[in-house]
MOPAC internal coordinates of N, CA, C and O (Angstrom, degrees):
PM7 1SCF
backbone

  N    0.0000 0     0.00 0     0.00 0    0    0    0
  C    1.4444 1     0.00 0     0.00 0    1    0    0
  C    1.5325 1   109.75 1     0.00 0    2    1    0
  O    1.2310 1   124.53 1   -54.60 1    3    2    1
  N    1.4911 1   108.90 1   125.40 1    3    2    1
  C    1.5310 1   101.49 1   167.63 1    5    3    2
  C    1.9248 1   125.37 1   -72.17 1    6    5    3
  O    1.2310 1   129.86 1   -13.92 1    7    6    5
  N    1.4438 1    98.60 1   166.08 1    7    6    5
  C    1.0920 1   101.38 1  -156.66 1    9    7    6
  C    1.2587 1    97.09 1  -116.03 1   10    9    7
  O    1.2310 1   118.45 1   -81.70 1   11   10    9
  N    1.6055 1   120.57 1    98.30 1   11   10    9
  C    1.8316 1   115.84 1  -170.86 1   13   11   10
  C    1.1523 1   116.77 1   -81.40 1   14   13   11
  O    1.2310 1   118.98 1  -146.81 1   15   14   13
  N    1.3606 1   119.56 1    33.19 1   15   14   13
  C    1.8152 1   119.78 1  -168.59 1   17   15   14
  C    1.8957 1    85.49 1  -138.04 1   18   17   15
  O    1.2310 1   120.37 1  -165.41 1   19   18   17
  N    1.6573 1   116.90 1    14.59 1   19   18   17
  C    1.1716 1   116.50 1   170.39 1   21   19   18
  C    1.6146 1   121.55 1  -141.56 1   22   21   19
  O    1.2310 1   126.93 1   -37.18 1   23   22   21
  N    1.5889 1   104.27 1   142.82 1   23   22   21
  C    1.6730 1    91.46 1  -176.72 1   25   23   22
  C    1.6798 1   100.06 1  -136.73 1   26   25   23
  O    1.2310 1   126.31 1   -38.81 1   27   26   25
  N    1.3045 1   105.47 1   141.19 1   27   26   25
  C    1.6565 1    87.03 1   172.80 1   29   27   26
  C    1.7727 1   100.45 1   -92.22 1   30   29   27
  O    1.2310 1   137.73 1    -2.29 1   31   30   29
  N    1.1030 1    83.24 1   177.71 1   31   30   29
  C    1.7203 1   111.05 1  -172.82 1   33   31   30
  C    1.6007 1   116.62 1  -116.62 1   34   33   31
  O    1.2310 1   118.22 1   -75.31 1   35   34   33
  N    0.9852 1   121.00 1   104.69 1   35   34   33
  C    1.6250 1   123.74 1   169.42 1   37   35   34
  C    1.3094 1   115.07 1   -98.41 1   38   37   35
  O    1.2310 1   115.57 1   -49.30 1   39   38   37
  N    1.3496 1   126.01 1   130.70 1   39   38   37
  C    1.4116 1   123.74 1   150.37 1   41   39   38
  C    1.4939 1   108.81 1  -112.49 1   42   41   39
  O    1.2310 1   122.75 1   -42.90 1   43   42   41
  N    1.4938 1   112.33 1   137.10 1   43   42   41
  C    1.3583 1   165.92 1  -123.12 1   45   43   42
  C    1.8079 1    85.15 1   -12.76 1   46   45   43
  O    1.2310 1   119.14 1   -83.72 1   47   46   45
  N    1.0110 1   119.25 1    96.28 1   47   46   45
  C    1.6617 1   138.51 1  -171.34 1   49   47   46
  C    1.5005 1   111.96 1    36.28 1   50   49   47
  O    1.2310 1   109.55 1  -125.42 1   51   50   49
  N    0.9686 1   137.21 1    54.58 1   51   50   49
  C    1.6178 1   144.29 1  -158.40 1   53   51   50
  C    1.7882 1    93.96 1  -152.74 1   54   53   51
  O    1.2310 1   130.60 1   -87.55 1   55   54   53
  N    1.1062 1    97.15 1    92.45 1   55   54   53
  C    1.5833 1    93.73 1   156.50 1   57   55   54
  C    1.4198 1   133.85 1   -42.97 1   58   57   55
  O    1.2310 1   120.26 1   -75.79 1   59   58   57
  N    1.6698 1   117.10 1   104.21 1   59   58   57
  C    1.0732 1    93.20 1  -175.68 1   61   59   58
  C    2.0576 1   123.08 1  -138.47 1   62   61   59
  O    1.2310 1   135.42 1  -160.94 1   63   62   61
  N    1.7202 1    87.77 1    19.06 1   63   62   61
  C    1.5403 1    93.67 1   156.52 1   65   63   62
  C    1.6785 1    95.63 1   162.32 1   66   65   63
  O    1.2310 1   128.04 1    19.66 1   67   66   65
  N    1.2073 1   102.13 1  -160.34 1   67   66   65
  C    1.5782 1   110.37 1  -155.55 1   69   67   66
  C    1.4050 1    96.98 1  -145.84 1   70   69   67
  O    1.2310 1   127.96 1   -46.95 1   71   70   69
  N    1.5729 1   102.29 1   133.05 1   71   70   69
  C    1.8607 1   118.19 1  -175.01 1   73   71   70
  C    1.7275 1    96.04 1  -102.61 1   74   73   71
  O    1.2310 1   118.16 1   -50.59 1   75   74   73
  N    0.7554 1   121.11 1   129.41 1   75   74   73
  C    1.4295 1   134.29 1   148.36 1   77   75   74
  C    1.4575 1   155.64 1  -121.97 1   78   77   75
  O    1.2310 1   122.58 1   -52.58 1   79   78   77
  N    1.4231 1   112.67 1   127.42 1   79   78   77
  C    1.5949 1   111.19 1  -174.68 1   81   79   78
  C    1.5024 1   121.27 1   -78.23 1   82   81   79
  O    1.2310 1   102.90 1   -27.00 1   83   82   81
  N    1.3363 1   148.98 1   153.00 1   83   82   81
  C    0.7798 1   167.67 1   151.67 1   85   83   82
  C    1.6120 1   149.37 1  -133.42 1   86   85   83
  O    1.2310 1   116.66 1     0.33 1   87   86   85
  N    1.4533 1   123.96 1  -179.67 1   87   86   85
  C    1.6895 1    89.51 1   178.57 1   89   87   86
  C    1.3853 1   121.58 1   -96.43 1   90   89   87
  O    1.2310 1   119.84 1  -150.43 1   91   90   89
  N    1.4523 1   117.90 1    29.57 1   91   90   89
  C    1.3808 1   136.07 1   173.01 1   93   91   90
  C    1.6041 1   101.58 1  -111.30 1   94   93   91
  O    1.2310 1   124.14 1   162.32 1   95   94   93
  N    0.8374 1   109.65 1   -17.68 1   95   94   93
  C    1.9524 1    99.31 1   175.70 1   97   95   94
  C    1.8299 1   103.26 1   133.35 1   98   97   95
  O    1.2310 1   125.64 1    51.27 1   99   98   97
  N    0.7984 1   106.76 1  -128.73 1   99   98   97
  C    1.6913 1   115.45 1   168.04 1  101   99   98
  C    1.1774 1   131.63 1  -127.43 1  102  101   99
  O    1.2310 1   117.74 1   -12.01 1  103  102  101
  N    1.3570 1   121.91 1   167.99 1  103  102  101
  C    1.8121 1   133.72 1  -174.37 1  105  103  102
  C    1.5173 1    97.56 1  -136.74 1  106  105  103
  O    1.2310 1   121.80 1   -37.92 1  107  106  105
  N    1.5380 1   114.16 1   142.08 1  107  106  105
  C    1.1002 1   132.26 1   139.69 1  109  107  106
  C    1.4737 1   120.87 1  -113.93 1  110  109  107
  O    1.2310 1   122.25 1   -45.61 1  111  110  109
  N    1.2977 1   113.30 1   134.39 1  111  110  109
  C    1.8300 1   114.63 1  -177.10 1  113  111  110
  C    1.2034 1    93.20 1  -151.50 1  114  113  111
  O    1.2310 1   127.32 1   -58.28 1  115  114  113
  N    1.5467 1   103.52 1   121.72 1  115  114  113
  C    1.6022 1   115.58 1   168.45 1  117  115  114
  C    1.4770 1   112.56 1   -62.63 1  118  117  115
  O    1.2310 1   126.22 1   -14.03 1  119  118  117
  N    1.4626 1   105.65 1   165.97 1  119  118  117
  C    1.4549 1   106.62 1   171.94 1  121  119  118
  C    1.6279 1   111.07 1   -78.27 1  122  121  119
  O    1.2310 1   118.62 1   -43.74 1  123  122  121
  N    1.4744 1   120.23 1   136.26 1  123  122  121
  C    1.1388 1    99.44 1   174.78 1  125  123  122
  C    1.6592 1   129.95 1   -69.61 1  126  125  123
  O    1.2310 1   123.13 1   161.79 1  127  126  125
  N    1.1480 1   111.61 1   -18.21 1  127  126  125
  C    1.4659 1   118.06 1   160.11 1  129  127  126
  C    1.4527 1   138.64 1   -42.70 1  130  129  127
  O    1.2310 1   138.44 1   137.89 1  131  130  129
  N    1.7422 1    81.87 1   -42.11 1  131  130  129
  C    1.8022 1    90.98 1   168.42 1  133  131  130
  C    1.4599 1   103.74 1   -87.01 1  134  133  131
  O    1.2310 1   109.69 1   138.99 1  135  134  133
  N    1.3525 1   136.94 1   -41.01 1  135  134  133
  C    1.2743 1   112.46 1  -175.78 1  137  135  134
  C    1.8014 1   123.04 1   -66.01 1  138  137  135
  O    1.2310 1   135.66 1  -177.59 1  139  138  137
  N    1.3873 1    87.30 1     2.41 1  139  138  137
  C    1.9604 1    78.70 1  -176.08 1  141  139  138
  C    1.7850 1    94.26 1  -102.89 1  142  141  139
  O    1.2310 1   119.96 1   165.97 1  143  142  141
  N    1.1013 1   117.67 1   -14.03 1  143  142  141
  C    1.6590 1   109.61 1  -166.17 1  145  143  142
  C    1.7178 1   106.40 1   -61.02 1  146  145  143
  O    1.2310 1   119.26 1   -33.81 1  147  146  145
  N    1.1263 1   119.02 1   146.19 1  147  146  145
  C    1.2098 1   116.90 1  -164.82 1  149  147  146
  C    1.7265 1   109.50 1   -60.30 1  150  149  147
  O    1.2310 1   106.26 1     4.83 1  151  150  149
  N    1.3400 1   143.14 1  -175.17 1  151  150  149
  C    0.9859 1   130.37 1   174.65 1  153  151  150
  C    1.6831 1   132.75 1    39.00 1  154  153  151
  O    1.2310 1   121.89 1  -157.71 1  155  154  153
  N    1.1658 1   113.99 1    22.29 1  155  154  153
  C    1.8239 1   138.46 1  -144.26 1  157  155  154
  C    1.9012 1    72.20 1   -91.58 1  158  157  155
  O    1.2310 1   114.89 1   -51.59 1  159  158  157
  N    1.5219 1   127.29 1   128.41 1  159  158  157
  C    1.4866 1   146.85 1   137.44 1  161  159  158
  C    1.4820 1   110.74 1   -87.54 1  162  161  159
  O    1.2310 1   130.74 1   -32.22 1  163  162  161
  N    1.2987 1    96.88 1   147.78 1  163  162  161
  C    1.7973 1   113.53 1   163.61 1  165  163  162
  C    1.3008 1   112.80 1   -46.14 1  166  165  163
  O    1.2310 1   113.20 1   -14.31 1  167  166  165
  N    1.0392 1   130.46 1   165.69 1  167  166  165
  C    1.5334 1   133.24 1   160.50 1  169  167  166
  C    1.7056 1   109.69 1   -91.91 1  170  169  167
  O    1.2310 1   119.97 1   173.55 1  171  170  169
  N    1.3252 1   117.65 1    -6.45 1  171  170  169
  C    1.1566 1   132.51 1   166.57 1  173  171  170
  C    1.2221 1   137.15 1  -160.23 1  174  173  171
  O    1.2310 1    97.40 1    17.09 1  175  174  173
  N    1.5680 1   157.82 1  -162.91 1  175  174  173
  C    1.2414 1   131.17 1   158.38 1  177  175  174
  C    1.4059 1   108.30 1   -94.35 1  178  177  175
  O    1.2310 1   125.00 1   145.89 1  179  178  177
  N    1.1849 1   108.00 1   -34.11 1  179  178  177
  C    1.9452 1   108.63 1   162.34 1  181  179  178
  C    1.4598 1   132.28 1   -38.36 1  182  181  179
  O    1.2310 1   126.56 1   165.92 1  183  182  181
  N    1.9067 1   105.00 1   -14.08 1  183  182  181
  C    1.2092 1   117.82 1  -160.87 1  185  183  182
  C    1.6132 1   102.26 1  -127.34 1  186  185  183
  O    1.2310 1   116.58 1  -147.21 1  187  186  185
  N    0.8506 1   124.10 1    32.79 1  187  186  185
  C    1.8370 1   124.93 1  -177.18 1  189  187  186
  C    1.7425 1    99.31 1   -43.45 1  190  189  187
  O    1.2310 1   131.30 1   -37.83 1  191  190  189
  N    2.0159 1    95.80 1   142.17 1  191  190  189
  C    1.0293 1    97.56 1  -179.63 1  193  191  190
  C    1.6037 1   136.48 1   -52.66 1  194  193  191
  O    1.2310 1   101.94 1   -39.06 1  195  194  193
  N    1.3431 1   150.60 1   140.94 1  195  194  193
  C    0.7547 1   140.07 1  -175.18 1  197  195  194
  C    1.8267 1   120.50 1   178.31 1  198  197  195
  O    1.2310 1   114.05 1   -25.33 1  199  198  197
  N    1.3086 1   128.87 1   154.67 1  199  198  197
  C    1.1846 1   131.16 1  -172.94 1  201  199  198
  C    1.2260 1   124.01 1   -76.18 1  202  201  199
  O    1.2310 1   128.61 1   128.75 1  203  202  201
  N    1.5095 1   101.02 1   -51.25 1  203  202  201
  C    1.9357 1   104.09 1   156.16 1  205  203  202
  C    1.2208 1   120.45 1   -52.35 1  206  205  203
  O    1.2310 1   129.96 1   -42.95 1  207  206  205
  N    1.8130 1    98.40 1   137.05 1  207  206  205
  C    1.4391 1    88.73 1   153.22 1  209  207  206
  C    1.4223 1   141.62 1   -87.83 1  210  209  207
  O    1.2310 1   120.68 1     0.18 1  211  210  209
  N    1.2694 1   116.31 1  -179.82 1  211  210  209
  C    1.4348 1   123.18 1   179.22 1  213  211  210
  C    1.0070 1   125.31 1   -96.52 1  214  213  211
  O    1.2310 1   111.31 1   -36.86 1  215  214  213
  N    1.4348 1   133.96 1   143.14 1  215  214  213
  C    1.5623 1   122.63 1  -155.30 1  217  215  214
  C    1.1100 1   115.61 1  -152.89 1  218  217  215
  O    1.2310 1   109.24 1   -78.57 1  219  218  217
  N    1.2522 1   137.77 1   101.43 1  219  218  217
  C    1.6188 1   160.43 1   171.38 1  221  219  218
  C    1.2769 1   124.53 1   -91.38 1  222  221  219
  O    1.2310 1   119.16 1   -59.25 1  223  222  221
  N    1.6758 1   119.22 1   120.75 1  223  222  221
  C    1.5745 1   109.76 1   169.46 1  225  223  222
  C    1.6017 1   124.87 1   -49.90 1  226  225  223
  O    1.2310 1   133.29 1   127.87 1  227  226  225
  N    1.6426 1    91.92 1   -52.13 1  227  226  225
  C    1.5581 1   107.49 1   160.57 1  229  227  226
  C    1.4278 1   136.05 1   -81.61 1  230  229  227
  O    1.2310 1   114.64 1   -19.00 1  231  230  229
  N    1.6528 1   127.76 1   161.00 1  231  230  229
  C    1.4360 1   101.66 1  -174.70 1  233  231  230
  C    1.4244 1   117.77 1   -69.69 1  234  233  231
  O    1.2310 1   111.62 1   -38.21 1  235  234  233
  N    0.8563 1   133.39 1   141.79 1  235  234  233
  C    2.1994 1   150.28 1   174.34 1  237  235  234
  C    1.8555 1    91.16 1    -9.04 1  238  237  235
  O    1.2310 1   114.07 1   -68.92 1  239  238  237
  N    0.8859 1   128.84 1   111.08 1  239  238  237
  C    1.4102 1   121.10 1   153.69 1  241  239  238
  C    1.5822 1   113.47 1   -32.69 1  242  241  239
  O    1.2310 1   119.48 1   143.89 1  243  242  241
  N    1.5161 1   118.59 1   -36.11 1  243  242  241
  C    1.9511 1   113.63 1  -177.84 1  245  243  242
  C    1.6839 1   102.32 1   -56.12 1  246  245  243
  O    1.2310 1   135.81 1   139.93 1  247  246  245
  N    1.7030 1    87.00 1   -40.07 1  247  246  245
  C    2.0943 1    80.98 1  -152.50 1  249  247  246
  C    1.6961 1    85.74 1   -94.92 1  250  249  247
  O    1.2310 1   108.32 1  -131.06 1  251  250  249
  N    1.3607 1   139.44 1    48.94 1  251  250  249
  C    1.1061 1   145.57 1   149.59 1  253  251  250
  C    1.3407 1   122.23 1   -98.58 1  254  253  251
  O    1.2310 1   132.26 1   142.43 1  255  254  253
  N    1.5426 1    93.92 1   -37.57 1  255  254  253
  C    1.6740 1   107.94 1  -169.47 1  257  255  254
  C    1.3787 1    93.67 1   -87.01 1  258  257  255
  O    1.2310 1   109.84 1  -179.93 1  259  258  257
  N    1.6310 1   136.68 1     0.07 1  259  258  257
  C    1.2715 1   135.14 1   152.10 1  261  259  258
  C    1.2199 1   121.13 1   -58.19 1  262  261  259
  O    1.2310 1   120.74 1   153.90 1  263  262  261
  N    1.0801 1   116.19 1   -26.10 1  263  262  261
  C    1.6699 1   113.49 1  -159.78 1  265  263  262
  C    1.7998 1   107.26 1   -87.58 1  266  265  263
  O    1.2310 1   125.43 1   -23.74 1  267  266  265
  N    1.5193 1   107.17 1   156.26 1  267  266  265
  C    1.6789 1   106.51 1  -175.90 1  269  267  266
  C    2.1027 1   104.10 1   -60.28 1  270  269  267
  O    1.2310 1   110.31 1   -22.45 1  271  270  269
  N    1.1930 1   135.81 1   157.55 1  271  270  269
  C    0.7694 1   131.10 1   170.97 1  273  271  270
  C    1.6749 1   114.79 1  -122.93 1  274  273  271
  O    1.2310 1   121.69 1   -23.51 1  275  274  273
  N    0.9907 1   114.37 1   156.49 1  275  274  273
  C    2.3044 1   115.94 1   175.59 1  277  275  274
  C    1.4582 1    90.50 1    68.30 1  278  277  275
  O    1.2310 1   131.03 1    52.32 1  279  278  277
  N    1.0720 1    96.33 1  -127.68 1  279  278  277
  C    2.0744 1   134.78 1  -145.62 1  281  279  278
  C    1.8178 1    95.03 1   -56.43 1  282  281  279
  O    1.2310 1   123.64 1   136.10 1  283  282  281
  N    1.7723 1   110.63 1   -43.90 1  283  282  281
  C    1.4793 1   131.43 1  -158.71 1  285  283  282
  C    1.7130 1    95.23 1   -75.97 1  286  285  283
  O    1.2310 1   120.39 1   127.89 1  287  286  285
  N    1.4185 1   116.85 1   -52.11 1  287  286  285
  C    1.2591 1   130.19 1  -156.07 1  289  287  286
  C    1.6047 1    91.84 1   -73.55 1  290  289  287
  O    1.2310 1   112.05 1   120.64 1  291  290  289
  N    1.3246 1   132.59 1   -59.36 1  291  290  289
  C    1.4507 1   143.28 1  -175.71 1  293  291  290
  C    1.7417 1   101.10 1   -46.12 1  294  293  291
  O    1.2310 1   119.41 1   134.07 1  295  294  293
  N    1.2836 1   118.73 1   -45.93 1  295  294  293
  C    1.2576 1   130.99 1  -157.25 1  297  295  294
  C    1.9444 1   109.49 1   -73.69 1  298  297  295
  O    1.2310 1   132.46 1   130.63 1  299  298  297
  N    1.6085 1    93.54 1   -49.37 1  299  298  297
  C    1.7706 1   114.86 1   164.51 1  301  299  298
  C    1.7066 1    90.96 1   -59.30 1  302  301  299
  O    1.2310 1   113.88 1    90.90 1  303  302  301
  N    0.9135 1   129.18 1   -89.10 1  303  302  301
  C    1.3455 1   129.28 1  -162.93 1  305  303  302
  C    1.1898 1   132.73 1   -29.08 1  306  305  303
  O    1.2310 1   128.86 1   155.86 1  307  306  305
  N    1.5381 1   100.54 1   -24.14 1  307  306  305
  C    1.5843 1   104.65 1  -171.98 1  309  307  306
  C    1.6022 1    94.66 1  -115.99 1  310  309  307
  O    1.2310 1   113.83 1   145.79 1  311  310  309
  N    1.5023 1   129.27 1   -34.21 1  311  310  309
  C    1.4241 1   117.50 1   160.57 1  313  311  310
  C    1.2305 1   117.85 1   -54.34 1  314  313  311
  O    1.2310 1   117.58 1   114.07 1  315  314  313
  N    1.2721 1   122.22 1   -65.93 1  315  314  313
  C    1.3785 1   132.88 1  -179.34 1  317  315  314
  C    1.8220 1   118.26 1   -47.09 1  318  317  315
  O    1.2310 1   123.36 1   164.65 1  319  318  317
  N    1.4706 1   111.17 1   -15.35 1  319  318  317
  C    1.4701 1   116.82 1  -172.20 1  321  319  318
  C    1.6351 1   112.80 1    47.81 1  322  321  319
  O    1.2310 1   119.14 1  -126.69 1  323  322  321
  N    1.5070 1   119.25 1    53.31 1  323  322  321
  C    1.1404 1   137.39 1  -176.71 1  325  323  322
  C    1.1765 1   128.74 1  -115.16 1  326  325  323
  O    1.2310 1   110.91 1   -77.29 1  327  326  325
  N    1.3334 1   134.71 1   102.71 1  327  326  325
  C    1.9012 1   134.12 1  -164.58 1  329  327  326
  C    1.4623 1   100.28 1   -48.36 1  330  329  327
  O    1.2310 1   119.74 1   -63.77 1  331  330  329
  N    1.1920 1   118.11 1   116.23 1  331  330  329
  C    1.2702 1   144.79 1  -159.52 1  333  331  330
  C    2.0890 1    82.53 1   -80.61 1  334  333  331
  O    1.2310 1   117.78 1  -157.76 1  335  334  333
  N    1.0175 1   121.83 1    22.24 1  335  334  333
  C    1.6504 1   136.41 1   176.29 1  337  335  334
  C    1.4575 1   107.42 1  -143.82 1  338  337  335
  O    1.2310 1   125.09 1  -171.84 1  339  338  337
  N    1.1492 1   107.83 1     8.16 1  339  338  337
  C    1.6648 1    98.80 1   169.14 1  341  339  338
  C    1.7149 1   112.08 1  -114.79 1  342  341  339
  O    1.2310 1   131.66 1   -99.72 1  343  342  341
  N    1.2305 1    95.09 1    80.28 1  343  342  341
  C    1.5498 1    94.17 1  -178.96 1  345  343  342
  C    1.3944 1   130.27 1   -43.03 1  346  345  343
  O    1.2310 1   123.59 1   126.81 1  347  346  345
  N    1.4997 1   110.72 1   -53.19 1  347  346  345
  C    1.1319 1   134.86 1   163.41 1  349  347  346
  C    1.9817 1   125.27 1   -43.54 1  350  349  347
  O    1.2310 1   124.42 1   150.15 1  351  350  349
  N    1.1352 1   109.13 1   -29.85 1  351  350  349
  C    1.5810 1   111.84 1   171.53 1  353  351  350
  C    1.9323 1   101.32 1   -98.98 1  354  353  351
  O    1.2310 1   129.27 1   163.64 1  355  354  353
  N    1.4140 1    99.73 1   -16.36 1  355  354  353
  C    2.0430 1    91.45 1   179.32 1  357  355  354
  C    1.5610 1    88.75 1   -75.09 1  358  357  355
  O    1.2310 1   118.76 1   112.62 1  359  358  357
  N    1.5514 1   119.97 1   -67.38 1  359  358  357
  C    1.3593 1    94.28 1  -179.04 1  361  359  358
  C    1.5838 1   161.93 1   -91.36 1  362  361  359
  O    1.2310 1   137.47 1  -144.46 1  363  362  361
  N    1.4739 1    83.76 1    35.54 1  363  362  361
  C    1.1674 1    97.52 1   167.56 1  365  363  362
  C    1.2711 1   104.73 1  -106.39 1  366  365  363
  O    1.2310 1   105.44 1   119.01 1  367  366  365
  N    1.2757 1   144.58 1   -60.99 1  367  366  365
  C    1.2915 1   138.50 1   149.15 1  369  367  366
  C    1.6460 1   121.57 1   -14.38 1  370  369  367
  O    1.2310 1   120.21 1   127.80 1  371  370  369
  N    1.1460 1   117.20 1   -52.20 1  371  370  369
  C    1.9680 1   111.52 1   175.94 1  373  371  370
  C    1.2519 1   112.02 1   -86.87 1  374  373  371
  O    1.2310 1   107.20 1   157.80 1  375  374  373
  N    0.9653 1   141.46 1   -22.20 1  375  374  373
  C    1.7786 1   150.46 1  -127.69 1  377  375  374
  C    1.7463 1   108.49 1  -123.71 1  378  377  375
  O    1.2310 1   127.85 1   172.16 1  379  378  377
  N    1.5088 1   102.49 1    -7.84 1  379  378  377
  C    1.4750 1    98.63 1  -177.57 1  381  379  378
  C    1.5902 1    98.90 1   -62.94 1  382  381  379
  O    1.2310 1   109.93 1   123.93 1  383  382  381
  N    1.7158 1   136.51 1   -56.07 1  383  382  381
  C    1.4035 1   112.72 1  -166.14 1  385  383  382
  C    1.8841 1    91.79 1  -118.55 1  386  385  383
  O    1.2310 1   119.87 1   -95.87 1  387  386  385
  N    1.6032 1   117.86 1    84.13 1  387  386  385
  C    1.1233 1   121.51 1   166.66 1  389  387  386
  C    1.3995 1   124.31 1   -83.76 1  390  389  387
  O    1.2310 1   115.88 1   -24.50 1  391  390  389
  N    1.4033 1   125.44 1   155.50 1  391  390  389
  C    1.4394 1   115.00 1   173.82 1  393  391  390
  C    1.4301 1   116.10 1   -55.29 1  394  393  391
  O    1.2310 1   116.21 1   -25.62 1  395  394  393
  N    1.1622 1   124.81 1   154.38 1  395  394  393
  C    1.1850 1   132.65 1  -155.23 1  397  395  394
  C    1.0086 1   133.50 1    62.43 1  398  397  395
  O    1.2310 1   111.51 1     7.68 1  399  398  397
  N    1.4963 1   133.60 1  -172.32 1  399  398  397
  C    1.5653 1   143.66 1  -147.56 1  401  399  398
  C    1.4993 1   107.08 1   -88.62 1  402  401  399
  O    1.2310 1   122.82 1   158.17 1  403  402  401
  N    1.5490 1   112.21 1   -21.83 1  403  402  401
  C    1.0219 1   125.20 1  -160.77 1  405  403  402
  C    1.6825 1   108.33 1   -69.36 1  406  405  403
  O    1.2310 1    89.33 1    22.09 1  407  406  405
  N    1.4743 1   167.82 1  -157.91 1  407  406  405
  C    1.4468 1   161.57 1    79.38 1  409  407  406
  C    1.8816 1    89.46 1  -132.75 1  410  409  407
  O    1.2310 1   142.36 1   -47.49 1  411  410  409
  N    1.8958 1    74.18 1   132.51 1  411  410  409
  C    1.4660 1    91.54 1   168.51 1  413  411  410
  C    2.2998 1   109.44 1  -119.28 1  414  413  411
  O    1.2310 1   134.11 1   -52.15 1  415  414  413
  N    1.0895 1    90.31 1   127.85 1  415  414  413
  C    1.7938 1   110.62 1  -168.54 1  417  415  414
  C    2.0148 1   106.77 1   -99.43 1  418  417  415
  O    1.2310 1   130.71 1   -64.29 1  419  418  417
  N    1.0610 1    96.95 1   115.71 1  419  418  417
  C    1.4669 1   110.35 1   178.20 1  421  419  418
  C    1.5558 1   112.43 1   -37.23 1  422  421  419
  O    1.2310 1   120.55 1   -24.99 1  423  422  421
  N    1.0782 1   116.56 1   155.01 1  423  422  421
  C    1.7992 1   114.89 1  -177.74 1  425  423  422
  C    1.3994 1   122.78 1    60.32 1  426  425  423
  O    1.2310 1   124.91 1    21.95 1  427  426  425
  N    1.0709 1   108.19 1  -158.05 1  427  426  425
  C    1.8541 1   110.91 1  -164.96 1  429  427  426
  C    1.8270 1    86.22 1   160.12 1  430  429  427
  O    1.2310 1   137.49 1    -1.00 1  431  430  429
  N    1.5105 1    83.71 1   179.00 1  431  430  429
  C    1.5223 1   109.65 1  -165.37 1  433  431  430
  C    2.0820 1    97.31 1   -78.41 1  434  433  431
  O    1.2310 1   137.31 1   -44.39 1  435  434  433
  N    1.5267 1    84.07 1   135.61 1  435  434  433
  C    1.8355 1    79.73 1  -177.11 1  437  435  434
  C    1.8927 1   101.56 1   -88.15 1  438  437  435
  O    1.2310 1   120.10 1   180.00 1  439  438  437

């Protein structure tokens, strides 16, 4: 069963951790796999490598500035039948093939 309060995270198709909602706010935690591979980058500078996770009431300002914004965001929202306040299901829902290195993929490990 997928887990809709989870998304993994790829940078540029390389798995490289998992965003999560909860009733404390959110987590990001890289995979540890990707952080040991040799040559392994952040997925952002907000995100320096590391084992802990990261932890926000709100979602990450990075994976915000992912999401469609105006005319695009209204348009997902009302196709998609998505609370135009649920950040977290717009981007996971729009964000699978976004510009840049970044793609975020529905679910995660239960």
């Amino acid at each position: 069963m997928m887990d809709e309060n989870k998304a993994k995270v790829y940078f540029n198709d390389i798995f490289a951790g998992i965003l999560q909602k909860d009733s404390n706010g959110y987590l990001f935690s890289y995979d540890s796999q990707y952080i040991s591979k040799s040559g392994a980058v952040p997925i952002s500078l907000t995100f320096p490598l590391r084992k802990e996770p990261f932890q926000s009431k709100g979602l990450f300002p990075f994976f915000k500035g992912l999401i469609p914004e105006g005319w695009l965001f209204e348009l997902n929202s009302k196709t998609l039948k998505i609370d135009p306040n649920d950040d977290f299901k717009m981007l996971v829902e729009t964000c699978r093939d976004c510009i840049g290195a970044v793609s975020i993929i529905a679910g995660g490990e239960n």
